[in-house]
C-alpha positions in Angstrom: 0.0 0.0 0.0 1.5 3.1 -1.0 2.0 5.6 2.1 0.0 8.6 2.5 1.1 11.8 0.7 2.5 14.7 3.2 2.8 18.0 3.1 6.7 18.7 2.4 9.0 20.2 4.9 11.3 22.4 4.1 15.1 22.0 4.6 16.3 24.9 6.8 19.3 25.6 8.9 17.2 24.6 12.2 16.0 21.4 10.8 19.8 20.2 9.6 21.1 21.4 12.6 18.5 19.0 14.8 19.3 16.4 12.2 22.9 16.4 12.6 25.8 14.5 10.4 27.7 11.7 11.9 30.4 13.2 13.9 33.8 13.4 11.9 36.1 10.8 13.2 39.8 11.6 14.1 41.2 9.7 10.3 40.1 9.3 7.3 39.3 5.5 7.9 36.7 6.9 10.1 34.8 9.2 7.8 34.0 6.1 5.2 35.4 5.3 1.6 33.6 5.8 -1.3 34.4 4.4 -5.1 33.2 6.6 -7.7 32.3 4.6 -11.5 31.2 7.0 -14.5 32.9 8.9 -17.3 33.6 8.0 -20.6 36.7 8.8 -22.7 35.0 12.1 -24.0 33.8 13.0 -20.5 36.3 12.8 -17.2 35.5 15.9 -16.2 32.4 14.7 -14.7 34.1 12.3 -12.8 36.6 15.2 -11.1 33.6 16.9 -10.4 32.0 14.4 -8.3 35.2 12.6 -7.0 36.0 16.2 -5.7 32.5 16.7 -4.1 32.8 13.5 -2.5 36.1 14.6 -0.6 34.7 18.4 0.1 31.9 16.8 1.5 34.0 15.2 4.2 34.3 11.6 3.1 37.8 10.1 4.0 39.2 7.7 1.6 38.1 8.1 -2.6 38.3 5.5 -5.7 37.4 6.2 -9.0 37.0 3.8 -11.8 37.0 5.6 -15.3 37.9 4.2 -18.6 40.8 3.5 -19.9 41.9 6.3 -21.7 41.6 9.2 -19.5 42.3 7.1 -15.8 46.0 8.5 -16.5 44.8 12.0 -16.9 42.5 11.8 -14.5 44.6 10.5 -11.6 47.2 13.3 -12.1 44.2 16.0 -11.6 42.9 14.1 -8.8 45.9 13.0 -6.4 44.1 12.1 -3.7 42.2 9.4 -5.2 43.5 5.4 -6.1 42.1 5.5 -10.1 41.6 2.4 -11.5 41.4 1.8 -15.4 38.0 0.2 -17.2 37.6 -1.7 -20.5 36.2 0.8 -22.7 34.1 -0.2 -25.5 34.8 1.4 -29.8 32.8 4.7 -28.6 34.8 5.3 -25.2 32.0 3.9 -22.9 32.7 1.5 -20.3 32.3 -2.0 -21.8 29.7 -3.2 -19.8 30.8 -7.0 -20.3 34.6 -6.8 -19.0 34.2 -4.0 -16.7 31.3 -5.2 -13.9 33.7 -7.6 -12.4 36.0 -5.1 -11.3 34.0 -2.5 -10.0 32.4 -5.5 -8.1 35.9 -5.8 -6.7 36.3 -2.3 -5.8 32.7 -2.0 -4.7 33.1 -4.6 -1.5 35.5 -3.2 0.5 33.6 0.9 0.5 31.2 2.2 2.3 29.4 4.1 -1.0 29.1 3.7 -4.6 28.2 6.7 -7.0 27.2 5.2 -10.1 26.5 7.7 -13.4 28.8 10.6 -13.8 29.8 11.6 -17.3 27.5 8.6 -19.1 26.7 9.3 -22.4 25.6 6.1 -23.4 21.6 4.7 -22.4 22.5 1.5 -23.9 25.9 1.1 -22.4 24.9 2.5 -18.8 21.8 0.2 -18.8 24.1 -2.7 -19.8 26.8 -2.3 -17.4 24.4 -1.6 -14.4 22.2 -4.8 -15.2 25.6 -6.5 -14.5 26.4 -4.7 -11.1 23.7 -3.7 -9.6 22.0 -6.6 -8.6 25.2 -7.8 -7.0 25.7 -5.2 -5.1 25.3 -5.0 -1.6 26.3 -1.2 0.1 25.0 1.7 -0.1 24.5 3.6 -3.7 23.9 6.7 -5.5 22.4 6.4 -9.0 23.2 9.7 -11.2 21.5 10.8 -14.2 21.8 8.6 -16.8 22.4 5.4 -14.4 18.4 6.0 -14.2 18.5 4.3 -17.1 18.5 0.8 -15.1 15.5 1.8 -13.1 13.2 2.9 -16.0 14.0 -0.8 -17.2 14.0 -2.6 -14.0 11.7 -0.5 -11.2 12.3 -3.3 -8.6 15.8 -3.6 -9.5 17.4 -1.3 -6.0 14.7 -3.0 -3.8 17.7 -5.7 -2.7 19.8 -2.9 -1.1 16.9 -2.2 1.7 16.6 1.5 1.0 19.8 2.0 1.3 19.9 3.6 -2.8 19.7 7.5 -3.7 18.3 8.8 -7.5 19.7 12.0 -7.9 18.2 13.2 -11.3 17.0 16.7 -12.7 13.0 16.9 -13.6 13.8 15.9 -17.5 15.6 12.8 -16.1 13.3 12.0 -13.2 10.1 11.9 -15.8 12.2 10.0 -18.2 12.4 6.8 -15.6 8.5 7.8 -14.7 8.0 7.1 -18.2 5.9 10.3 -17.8 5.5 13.8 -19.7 8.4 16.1 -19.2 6.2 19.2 -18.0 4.5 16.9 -14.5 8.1 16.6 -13.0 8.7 20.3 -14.0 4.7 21.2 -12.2 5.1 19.1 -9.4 8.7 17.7 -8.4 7.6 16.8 -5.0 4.6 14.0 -6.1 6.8 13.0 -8.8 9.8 12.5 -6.7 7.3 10.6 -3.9 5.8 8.2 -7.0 9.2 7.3 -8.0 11.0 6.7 -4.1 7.6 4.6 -3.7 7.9 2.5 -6.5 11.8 1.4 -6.2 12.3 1.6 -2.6 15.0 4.2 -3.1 15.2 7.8 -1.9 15.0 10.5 -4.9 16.7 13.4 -4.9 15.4 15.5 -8.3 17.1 19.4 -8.6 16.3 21.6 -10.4 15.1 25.3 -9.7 14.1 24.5 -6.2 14.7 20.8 -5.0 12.7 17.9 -3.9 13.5 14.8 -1.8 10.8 11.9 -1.1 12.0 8.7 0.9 10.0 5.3 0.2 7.9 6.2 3.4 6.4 8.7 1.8 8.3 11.4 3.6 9.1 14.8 1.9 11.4 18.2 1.9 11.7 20.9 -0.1 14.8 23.6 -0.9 14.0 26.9 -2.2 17.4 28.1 -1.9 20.1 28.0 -5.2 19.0 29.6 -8.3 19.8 29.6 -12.0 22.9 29.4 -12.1 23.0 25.8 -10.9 21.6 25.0 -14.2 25.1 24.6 -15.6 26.9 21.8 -17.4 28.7 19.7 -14.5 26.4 20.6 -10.9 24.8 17.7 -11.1 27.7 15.5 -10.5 28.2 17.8 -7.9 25.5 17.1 -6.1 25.6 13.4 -6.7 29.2 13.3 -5.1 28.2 15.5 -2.1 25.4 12.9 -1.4 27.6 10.2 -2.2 30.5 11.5 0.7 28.0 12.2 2.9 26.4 8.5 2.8 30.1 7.5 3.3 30.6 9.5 6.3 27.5 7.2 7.6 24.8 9.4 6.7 21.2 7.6 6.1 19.7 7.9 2.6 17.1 10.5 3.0 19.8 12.7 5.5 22.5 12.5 2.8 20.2 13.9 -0.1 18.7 16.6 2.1 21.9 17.2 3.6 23.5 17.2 -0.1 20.8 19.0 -2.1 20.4 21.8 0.8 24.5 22.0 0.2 24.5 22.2 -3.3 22.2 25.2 -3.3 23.2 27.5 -0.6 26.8 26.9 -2.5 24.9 28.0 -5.8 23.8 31.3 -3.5 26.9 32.4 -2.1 28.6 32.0 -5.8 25.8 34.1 -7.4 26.5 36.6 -4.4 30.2 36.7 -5.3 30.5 36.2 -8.9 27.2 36.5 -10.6 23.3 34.9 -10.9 24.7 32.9 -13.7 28.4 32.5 -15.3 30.1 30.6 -12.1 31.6 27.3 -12.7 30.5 24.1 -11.5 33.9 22.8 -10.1 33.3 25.9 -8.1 30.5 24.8 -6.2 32.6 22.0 -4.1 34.9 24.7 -2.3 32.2 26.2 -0.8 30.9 23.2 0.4 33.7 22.7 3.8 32.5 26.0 5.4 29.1 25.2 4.8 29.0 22.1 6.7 30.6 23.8 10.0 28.2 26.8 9.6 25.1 24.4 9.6 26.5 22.4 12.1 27.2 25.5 14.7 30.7 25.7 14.2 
């Protein structure tokens, strides 16, 4: 029986502050690990992006798996991070028949896995995700076009308890509704409730505002950010923020409110200092470490 609709509350600073984040431990063993799987040989960049979020959001130990081509690259931008080479496939996707194997590897000894950064692919990410997925067994984020698993298989998170996040814009969110574009863009929250309902999962959907609905039929709204968070690259972002902060031992529904609520105020104190639009995305993540201790008191 699906759970009764409620009104959404809003994410503020008194509500984080009562629902605080697992206390930072004294090493980075104790703040979680977290292994990061996207890209494609055209698109690293969406990998920094979220790999950095993960770390700015206070997770301790990072892995990313990329393909081939760019891990090099990548792991010379990103020095904090063990990179780990994929099997790519003609186009530069990860070839979803030689690479689930080792993620699985990778994937059972962190606390998190963000899954979706930088895929171009529907095929390819559907693919590769049919082959880890249901083996998993942690905590996960599915970004953007990783959706592409749940609009085939709606019951296929249901094995990891709740324990999953969708982070998806409207267009992607109504995409794996299999619903018109315009009723996520009308109505995020029921949208975002119908979909956390009918997976198990918590959805996170951003765009201009933000929604988050847990399976329980819980709610929350943000009104803070603005438009220029509608840029190439915030997304993965926010999908890495979420990501580090389930690693830190946040619980699903904490992590995307904590996350999304993170991801805009960042998006407001850029368009303070630079401009309503015209900031970068890889800005938004350096904003994020003072922003945690001001919600938490400090």
């Amino acid at each position: 029986m699906a759970a009764e609709p409620t009104t959404p509350t809003p994410i503020t600073t008194d509500l984080l502050r009562g629902w605080s984040l697992p206390v930072p431990g004294t090493d980075k063993e104790s703040r979680g690990r977290t292994l990061v799987v996207g890209g494609t040989a055209h698109t690293p960049g969406a990998v920094l992006l979220a790999a950095e979020a993960v770390l700015r959001a206070g997770a301790g130990k990072l892995q990313v798996a990329t393909t081939e081509p760019v891990a090099a690259a990548l792991a010379v931008a990103l020095p904090e991070a063990l990179v780990v080479p994929l099997p790519t496939t003609r186009d530069g996707s990860l070839d979803p028949a030689d690479a689930a194997d080792r993620v699985l590897e990778l994937a059972g000894g962190v606390d998190a896995v963000l899954l979706g950064p930088g895929f171009s692919d529907v095929d390819a990410s559907r693919e590769l995700l049919e082959a880890l997925v249901p083996r998993l067994e942690g905590a996960a984020v599915l970004d953007a076009l990783a959706s592409a698993y749940v609009t085939a298989h709606r019951d296929g998170l249901r094995h990891l308890d709740g324990r999953a996040v969708l982070t998806l814009n409207p267009d992607e969110l109504a995409k794996t509704l299999d619903v018109p574009e315009d009723r996520a863009d009308d109505d995020p929250v029921a949208a975002a409730r119908e979909l956390a309902e009918a997976t198990g999962s918590v959805v996170l959907c951003g765009g201009q505002g933000k929604a988050v609905a847990a399976p329980d039929g819980r709610t929350w709204t943000c009104d803070a950010g603005g438009p220029g968070l509608g840029v190439s690259g915030s997304g993965d972002v926010q999908a890495g923020l979420v990501a580090g902060l389930l690693s830190r031992g946040a619980d699903p529904a904490q992590a995307a409110c904590w996350g999304g609520h993170l991801h805009a105020l960042a998006g407001d104190e850029l368009a303070a200092r630079v401009g309503t639009v015209g900031f970068l995305a890889r800005e938004i993540a350096g904003c994020v470490p003072h922003l945690l201790d001001h919600l938490a008191g400090s």
